[in-house]
C-alpha positions as CSV (number, residue, x, y, z in Angstrom):
1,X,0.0,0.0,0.0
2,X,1.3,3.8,-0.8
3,X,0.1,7.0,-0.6
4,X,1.4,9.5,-3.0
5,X,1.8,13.1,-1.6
6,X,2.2,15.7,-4.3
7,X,4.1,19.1,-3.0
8,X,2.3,21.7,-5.8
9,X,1.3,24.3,-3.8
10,X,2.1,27.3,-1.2
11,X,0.4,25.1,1.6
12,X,2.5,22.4,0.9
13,X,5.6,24.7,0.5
14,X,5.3,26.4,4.1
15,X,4.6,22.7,5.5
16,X,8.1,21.8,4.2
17,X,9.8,25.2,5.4
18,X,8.4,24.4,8.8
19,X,10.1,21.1,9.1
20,X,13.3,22.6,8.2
21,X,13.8,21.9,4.4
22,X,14.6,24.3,2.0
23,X,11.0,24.0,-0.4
24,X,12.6,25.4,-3.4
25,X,14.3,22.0,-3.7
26,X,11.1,20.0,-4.3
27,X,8.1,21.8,-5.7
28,X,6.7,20.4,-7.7
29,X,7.5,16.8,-7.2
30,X,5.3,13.7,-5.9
31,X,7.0,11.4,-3.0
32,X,5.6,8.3,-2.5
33,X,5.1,6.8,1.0
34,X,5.0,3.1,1.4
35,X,5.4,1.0,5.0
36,X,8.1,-1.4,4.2
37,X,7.0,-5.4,5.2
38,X,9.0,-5.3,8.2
39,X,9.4,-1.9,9.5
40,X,6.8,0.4,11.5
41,X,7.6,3.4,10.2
42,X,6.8,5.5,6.8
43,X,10.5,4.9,4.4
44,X,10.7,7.9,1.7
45,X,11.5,7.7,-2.0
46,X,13.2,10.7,-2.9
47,X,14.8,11.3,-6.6
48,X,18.4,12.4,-7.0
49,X,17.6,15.0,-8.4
50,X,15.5,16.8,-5.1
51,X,18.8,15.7,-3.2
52,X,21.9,16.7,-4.7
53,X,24.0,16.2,-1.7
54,X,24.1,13.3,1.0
55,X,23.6,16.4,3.6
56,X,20.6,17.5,1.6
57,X,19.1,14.2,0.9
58,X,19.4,13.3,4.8
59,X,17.3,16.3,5.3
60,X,15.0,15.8,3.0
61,X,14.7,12.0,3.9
62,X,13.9,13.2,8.1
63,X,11.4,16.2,6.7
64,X,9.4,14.0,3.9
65,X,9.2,11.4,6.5
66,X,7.4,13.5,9.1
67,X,5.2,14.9,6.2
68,X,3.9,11.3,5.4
69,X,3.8,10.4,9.2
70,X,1.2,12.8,9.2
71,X,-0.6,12.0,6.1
72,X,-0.6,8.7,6.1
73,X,0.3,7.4,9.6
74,X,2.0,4.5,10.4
75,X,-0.4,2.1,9.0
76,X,-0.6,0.9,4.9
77,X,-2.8,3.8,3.4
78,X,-6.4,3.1,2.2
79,X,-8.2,5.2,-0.3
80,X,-10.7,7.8,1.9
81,X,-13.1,9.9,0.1
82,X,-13.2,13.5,0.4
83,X,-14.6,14.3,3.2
84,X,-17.8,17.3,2.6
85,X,-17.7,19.7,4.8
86,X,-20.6,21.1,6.5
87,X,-22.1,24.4,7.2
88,X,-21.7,25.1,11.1
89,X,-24.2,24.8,13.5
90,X,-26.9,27.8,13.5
91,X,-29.6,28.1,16.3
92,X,-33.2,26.7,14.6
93,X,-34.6,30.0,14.0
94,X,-31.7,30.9,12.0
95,X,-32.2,28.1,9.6
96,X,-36.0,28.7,9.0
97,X,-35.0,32.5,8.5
98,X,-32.8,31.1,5.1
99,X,-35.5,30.3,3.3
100,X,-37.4,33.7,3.8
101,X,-34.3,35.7,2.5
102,X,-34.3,34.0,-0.6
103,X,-37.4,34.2,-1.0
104,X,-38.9,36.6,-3.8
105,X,-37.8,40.5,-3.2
106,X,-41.6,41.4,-2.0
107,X,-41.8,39.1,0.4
108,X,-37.9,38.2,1.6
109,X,-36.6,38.9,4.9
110,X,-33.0,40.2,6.0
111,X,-30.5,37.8,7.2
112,X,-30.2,37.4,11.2
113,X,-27.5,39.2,12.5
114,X,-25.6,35.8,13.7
115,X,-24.5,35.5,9.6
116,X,-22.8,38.7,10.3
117,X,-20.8,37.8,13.1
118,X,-20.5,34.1,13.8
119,X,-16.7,32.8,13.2
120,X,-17.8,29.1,12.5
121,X,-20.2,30.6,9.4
122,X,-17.3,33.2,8.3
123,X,-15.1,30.4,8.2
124,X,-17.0,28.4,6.3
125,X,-17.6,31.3,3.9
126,X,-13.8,32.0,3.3
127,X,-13.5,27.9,2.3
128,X,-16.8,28.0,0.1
129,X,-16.8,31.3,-1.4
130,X,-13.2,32.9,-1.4
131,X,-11.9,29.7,-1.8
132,X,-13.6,28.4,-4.8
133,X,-15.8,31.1,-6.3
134,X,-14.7,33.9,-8.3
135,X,-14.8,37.3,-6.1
136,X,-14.2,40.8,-6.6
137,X,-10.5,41.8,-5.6
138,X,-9.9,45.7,-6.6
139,X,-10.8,48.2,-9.0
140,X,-8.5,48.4,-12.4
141,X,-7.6,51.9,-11.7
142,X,-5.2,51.0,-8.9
143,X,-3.3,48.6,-11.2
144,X,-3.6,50.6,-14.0
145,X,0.3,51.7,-14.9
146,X,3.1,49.6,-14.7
147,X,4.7,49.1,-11.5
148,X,1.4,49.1,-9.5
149,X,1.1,47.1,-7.1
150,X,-1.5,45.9,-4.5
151,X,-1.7,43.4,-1.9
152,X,-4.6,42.2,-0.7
153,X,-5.9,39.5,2.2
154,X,-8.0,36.6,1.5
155,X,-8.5,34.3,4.7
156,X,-5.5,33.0,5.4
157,X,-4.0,33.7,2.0
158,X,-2.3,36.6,1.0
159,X,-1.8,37.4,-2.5
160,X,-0.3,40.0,-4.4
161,X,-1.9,41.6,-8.0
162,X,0.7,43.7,-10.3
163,X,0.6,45.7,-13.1
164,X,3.9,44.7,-15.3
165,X,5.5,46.9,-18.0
166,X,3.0,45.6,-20.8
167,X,0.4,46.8,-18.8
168,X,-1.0,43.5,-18.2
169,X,-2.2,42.4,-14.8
170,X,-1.6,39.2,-12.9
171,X,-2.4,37.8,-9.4
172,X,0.1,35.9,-7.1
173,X,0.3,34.0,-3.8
174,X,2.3,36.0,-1.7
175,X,4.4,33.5,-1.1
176,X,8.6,33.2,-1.4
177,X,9.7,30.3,-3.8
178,X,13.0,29.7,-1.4
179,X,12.1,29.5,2.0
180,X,7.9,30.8,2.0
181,X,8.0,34.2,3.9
182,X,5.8,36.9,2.6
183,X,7.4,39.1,-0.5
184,X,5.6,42.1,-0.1
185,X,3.6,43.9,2.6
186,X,2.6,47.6,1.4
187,X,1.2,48.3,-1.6
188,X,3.2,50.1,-4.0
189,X,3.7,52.6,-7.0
190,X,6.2,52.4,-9.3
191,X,7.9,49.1,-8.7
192,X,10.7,47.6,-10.7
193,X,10.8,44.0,-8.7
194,X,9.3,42.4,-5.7
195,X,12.4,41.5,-3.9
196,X,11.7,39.1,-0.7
197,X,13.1,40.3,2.7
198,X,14.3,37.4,4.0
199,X,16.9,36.3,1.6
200,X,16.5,38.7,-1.0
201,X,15.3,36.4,-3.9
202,X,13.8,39.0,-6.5
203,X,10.6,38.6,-8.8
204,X,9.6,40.3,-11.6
205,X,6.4,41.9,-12.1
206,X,5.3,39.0,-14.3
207,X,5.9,36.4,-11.2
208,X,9.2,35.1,-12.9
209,X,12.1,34.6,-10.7
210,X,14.8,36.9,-11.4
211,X,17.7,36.5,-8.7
212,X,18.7,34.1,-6.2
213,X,21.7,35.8,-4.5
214,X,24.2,35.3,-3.8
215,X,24.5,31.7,-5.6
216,X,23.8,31.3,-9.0
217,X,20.6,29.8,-10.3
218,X,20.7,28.0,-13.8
219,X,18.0,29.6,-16.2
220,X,16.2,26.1,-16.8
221,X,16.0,26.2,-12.5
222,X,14.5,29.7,-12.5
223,X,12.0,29.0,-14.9
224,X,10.3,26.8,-12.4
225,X,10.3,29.0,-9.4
226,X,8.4,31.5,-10.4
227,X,5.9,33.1,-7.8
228,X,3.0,31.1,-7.9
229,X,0.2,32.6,-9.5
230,X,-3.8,32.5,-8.7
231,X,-5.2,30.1,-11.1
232,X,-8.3,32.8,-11.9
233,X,-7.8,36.1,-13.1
234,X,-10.5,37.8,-14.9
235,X,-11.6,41.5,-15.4
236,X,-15.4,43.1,-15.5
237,X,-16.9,46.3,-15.7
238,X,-13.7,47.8,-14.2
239,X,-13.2,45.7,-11.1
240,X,-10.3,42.9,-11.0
241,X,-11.7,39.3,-10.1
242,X,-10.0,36.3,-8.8
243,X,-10.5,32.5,-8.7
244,X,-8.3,29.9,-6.1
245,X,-10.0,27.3,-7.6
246,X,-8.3,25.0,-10.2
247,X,-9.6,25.3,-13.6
248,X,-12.5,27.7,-12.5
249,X,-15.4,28.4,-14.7
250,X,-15.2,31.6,-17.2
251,X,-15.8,34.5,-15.5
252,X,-18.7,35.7,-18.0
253,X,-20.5,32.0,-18.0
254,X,-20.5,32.1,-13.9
255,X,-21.8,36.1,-14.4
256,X,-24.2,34.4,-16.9
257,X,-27.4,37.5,-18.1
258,X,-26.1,39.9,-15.3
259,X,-22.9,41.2,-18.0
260,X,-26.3,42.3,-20.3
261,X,-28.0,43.6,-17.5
262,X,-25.4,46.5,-16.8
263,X,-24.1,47.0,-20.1
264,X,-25.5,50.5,-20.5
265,X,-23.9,51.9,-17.6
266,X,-20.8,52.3,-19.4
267,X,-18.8,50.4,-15.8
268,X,-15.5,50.0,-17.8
269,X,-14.7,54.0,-18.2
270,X,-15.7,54.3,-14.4
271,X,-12.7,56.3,-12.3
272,X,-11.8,55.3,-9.0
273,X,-11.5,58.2,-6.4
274,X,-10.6,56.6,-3.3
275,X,-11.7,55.2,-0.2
276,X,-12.7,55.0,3.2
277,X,-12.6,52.3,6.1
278,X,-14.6,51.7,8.8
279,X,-13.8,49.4,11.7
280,X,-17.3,47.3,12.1
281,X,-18.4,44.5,14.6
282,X,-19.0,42.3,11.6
283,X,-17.5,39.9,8.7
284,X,-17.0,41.0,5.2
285,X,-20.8,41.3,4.7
């Protein structure tokens, strides 16, 4: 029995960083886990080419071990399926409120104020709708020259939108390739690079790696440690959306008759004049 682990992603990446190995060594790569006849514990395959060096590959042998200790355990691995998850508890009267809301405009109701404030139910809306829905993330006007560039906080991710020097814009985990701290932390006008603090690996505005000092990278290397970029990126009547999900549904199908609807307002020559915050006791809604 195995269980194949695939390291692909910024979650995956910090998991690594935390048990000490270097994750710009092994995305992306899949490690398979198998309990050996008569051992008790997890053994690792790891390719020569993550582990260059007998240092190294000890490293990575103690770190990937402890990785599929905890996903697969100590016992052969069985195919689960994916568990669903559910909507957190609501008091009764909140649940036979639900229907009433969505219920035609003349006769609908407004929400009860726990879907403002309950953590379980925000939680569960960061997983369900800013995790795999497409959502508004900024306006085009503040990424509209080159060098812009805004970060923004989504959960627990953190993800960083440029404007490169084509003008085009793209979205990216905030997330450092080499070791997984956070590249940026203002936003910013005028940018040439996004240069990480911690060990000053820089990115372009494109999300393509540009320097690892002080050691050398090889070109074919850098090509695969670029930042790693949202998988959605759409925009719409001025406004910048994004998408975490793999492969997510075009941004016009999911809008379906609503891009017709507000067509005559002219949304795309809109100008953006600023904005004000106000500290609420309350989520997002």
């Amino acid at each position: 029995h195995s269980c194949v682990l695939i390291i692909d992603s910024p979650a995956h990446q910090i998991e690594l960083v935390r048990e000490g190995l270097p994750a710009s060594n092994l995305l992306p790569h899949r490690f398979v886990f198998r309990r050996a006849t008569m051992l008790s514990k997890v053994t690792v395959s790891v390719s020569a080419t993550v582990a260059r060096h007998a240092v190294q590959e000890t490293k990575a042998l103690r770190a990937l071990t402890r990785l599929g200790q905890r996903y697969c355990g100590d016992s052969p691995c069985k195919p689960q399926p994916k568990p669903q998850r559910m909507l957190p508890f609501l008091p009764e009267f909140v649940g036979e409120l639900g229907p009433a809301t969505a219920s035609p405009i003349e006769k609908a109701k407004a929400l009860h104020p726990a879907f403002y404030c309950d953590a379980q139910y925000v939680q569960a809306e960061r997983e369900r709708i800013f995790g795999t829905q497409w959502f508004a993330a900024c306006h085009t006007a503040e990424l509209s020259k080159p060098g812009d560039v805004k970060v923004i906080e989504v959960g627990t991710n953190s993800i960083i939108l440029t404007c490169d020097k084509s003008g085009k814009i793209h979205a990216f985990y905030n997330v450092c390739r080499h070791r997984g701290a956070k590249v940026c932390s203002t936003n910013q006008t005028g940018c040439k690079q996004l240069v990480c603090p911690y060990h000053w690996w820089s990115y372009r505005l494109d999300g393509s790696l540009k320097s690892t000092p002080p050691a050398a990278t090889p070109q074919e290397r850098k090509s695969e440690l670029g930042l790693q970029p949202v998988p959605g990126l759409e925009t719409f009547a001025g406004v910048v959306f994004l998408n975490q999900s793999p492969n997510p549904t075009p941004l016009k199908e999911y809008l379906g008759d609503f891009t017709e609807k507000v067509k005559r307002y002219d949304l795309d020559n809109l100008e953006f004049s600023g904005k004000k915050e106000y500290n609420i006791k309350g989520d997002w809604k």
